[in-house]
C-alpha positions as CSV (number, residue, x, y, z in Angstrom):
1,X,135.8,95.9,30.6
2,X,135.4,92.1,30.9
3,X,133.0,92.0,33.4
4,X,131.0,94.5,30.9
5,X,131.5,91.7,28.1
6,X,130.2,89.0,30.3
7,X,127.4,90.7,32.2
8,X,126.2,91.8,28.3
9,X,126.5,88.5,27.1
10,X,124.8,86.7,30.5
11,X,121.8,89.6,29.6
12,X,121.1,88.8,26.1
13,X,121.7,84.9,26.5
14,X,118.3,85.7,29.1
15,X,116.4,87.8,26.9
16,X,113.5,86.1,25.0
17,X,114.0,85.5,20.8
18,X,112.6,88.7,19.1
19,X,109.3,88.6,17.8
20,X,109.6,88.8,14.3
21,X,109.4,85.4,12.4
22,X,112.4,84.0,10.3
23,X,109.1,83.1,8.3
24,X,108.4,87.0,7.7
25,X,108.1,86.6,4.0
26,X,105.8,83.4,4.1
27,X,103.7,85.4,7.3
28,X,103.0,87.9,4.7
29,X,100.5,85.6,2.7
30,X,98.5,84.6,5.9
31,X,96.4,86.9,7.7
32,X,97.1,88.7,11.1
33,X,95.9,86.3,13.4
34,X,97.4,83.3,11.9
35,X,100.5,85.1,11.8
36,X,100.2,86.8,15.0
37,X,99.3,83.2,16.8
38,X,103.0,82.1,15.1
39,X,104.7,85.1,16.1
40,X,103.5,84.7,19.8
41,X,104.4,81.1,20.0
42,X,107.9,81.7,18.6
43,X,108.3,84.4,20.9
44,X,107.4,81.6,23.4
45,X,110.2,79.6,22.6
46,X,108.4,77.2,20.7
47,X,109.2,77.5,17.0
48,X,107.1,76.9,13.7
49,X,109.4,74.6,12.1
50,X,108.4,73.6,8.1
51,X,106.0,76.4,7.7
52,X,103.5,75.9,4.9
53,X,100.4,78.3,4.0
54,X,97.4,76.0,3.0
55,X,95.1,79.0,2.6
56,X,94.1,83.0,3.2
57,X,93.4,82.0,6.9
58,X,95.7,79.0,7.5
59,X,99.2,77.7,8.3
60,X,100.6,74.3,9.0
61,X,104.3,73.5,10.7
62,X,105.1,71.6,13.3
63,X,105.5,73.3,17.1
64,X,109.2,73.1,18.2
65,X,110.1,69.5,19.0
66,X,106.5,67.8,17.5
67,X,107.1,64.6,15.3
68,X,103.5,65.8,13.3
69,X,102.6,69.0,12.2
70,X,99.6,70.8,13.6
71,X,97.1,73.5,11.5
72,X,96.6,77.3,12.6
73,X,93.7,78.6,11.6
74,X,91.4,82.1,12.2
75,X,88.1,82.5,11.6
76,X,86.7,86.1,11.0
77,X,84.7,86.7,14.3
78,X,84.7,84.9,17.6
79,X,81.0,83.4,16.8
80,X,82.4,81.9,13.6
81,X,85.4,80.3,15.7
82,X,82.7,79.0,17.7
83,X,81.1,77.4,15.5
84,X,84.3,75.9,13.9
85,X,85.0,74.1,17.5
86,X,81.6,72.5,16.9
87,X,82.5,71.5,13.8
88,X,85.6,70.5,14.5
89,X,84.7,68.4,17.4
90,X,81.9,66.4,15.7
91,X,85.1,65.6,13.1
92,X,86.8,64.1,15.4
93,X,84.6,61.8,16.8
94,X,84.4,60.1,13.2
95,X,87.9,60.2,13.7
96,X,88.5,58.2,16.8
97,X,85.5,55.7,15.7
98,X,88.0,55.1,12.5
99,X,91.7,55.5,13.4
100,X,91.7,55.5,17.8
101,X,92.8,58.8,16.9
102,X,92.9,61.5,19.7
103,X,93.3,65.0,18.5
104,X,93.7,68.5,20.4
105,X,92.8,72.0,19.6
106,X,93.7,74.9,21.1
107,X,91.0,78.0,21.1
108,X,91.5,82.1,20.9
109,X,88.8,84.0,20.8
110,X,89.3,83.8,16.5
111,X,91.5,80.9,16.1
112,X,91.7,77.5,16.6
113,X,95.4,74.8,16.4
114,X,94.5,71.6,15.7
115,X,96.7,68.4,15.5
116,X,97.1,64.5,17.0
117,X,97.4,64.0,20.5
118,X,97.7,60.2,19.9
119,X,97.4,57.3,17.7
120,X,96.4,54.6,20.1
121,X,93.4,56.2,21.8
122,X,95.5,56.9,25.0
123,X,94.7,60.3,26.6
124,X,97.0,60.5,29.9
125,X,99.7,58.1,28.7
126,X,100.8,60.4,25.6
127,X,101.4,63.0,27.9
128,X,104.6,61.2,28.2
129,X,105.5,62.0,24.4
130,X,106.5,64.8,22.9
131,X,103.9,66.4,20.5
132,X,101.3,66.2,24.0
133,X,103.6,67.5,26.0
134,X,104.3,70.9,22.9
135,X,100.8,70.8,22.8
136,X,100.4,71.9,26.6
137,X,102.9,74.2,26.4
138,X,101.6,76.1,23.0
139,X,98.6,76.2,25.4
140,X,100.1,78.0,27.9
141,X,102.1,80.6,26.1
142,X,99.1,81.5,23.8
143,X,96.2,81.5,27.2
144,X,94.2,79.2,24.6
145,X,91.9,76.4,25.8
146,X,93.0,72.8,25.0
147,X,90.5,70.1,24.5
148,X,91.4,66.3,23.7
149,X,88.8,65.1,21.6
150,X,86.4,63.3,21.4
151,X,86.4,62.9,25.4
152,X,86.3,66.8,26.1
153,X,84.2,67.9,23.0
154,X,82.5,71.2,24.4
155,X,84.8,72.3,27.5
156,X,86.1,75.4,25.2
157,X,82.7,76.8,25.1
158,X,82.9,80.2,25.4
């Protein structure tokens, strides 16, 4: 009977968080991507911590360990998401002119995550902080394309 007990408890301790969000209620008022982007991430292991819908099509929170919090956000087709990189690239040029700001987005084929990558203009250094190294990782569980802008503006083409 103990070695039951213990072999249970060594399989669960191994078995990846369930899928639905302790966000459910708040998922409801987003769309499906946006909440299925969350949903996979958590299921990931990386957790949307200080959720907050800022619209039909977005969501902000910061990704498990991240000091800032990043946006989610769909786009209806996956030419409109294209075009939003565009966008969203030429945005962040202004951006690094101003502040020395690098940013990062991730790409699906109808979403995009954006947040800061770093504050000092520093692309390979602020891998060694935490909201870079989330970043990455968000990248990996979701298959998405990361850029660090303004340097790799138009590698996510596709």
């Amino acid at each position: 009977m103990t070695t039951l007990v213990v072999a249970g408890l060594v399989w669960q301790r191994d078995l990846p968080p369930p899928p639905i969000s302790n966000h459910a209620p708040a998922l409801s008022k987003v769309d499906p991507t946006v909440a299925g982007v969350i949903r996979s991430l958590q299921t990931g292991r990386i957790p949307c911590i200080g959720f907050r819908v800022v619209g039909p099509h977005a969501a902000s929170c910061r990704l498990g360990a991240m000091t800032r919090p990043v946006t989610v956000t769909s786009y209806p087709t996956h030419p409109a998401a294209v075009a939003a990189l565009a966008a969203l690239e030429r945005s962040a040029r202004g951006t690094f002119a101003s502040k020395r700001q690098v940013t990062f987005l991730i790409a699906g084929s109808a979403w995009v995550i954006t947040g800061v990558w770093s504050d000092t203009g520093a692309y390979e250094t602020a891998t060694q902080l935490i909201d870079p190294t989330v970043a990455q990782q968000a990248s990996v569980v979701l298959k998405g394309c990361l850029e660090l802008l303004p340097r790799e503006a138009g590698s996510c083409s596709f």
